[in-house]
C-alpha positions in Angstrom: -0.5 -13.0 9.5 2.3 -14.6 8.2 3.6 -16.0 11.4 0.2 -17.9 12.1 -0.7 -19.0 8.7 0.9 -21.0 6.0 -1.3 -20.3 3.2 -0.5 -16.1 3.7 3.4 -17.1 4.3 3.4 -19.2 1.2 1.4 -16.0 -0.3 3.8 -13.9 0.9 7.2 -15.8 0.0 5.8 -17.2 -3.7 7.3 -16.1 -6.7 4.3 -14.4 -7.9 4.8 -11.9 -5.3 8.3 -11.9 -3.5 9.7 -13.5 -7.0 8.2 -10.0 -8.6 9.8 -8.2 -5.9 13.1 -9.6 -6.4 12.7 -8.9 -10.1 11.6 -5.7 -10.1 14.3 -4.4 -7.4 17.3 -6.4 -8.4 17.9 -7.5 -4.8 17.0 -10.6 -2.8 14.1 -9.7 -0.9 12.4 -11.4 2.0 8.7 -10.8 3.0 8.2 -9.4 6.0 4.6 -8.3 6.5 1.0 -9.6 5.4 -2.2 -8.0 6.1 -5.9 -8.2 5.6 -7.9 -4.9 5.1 -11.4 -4.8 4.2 -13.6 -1.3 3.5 -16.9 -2.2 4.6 -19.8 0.0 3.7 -19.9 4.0 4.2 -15.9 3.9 5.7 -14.3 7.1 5.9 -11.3 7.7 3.5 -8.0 6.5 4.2 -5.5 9.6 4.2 -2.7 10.6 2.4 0.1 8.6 4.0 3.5 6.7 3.5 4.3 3.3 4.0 7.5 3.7 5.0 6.3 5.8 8.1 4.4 2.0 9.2 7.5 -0.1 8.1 9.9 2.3 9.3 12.5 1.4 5.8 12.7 2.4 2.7 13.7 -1.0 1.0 11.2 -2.8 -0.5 7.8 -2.4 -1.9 4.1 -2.4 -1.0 2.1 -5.2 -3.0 -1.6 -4.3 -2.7 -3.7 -7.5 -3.8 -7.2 -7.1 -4.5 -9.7 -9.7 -3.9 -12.6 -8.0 -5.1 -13.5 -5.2 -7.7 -12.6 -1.5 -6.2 -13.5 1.7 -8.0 -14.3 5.3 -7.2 -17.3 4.2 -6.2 -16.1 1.7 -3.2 -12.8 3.2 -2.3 -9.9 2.4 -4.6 -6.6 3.4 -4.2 -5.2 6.7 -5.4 -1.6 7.5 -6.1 1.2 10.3 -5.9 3.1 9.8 -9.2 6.9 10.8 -8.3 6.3 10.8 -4.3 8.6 8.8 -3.4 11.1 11.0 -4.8 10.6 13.3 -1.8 11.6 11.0 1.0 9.5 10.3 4.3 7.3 13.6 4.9 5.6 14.7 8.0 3.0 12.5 9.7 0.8 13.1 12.6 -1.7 10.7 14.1 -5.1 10.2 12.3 -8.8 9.9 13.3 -8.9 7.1 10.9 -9.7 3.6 12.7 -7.0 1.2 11.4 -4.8 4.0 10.0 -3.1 5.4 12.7 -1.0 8.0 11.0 -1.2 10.6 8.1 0.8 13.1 6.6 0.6 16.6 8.1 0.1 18.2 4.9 -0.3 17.3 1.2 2.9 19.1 -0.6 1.3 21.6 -2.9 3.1 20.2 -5.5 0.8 16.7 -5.4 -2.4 18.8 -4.9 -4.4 17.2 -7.5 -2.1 14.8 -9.4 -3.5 11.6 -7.6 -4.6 8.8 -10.1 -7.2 6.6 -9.6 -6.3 2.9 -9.6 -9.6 1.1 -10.0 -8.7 -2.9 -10.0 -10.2 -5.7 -10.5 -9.9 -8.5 -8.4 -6.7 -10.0 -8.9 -5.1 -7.6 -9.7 -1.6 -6.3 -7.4 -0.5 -3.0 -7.3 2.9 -2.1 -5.8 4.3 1.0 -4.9 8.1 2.2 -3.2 7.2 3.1 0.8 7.6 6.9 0.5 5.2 6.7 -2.4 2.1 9.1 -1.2 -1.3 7.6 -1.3 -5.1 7.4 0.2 -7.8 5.4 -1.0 -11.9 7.4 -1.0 -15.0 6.6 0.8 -16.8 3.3 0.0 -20.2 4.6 -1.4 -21.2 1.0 -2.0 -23.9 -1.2 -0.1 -21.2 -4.2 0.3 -17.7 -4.5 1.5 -14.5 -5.1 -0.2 -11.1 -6.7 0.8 -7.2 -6.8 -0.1 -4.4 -8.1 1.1 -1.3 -6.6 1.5 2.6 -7.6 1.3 5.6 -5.8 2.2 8.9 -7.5 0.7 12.4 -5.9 2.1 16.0 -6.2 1.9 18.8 -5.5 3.9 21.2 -4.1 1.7 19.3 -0.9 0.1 21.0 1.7 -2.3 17.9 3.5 -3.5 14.9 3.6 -6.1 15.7 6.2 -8.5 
């Protein structure tokens, strides 16, 4: 998206979002993917899966910008706290449309510690790329939407 528009490559390269990325890694980061996702009524799950097995790195972040309000009830995201600790993990390809690819099994050490991050819209959550999530269901009559930005670097020496 950001080679075609100006409004998401001025999202992308803003302060607000690759100034916070910058910040929060201590490195000069550059943005290097935008996209558009929207969870219309009744779609499946996403899977547990790793950004880093999409991006193929593991220097930057994920920026995950709602637009509208997401819940339990229309699909929010849930997290992995201390996944990313565990490197890239096995992926195999998913029946997901629009999520081609999803970890092979859920280390029985996550089983159950996912939190629920319900947003409003707004509001950005970020997350390292080997940082295990899904989002649920949407159980809702109407649709919701997010962007998302991946800022990178070039010189990486790890995210405790």
């Amino acid at each position: 998206m950001m080679q075609f528009s100006e409004f998401f490559r001025s999202l992308a390269e803003s302060p607000a979002v690759n100034g916070l990325a910058d910040m929060l890694l201590g490195l000069e980061c550059e943005p290097n993917n935008v996209q558009y996702f929207s969870k219309p009524p009744g779609a499946k799950p996403t899977p547990h899966h790793q950004d880093g097995q999409y991006f193929m790195h593991d220097k930057g972040l994920t920026f995950w910008l709602a637009l509208d309000d997401v819940d339990e009830i229309n699909g929010c995201m849930y997290y992995a706290p201390g996944s990313h600790r565990l490197g890239l993990l096995p992926h195999h390809k998913s029946d997901t449309l629009g999520f081609s690819q999803a970890l092979i099994e859920l280390p029985s050490a996550l089983a159950g510690t996912e939190v629920c991050m319900s947003a409003t819209a707004g509001t950005l959550l970020g997350h390292h790329p080997h940082t295990v999530h899904c989002a649920g269901r949407n159980r809702y009559y109407s649709l919701y939407v997010c962007f998302v930005v991946v800022p990178s670097f070039s010189t990486f020496e790890g995210i405790p």
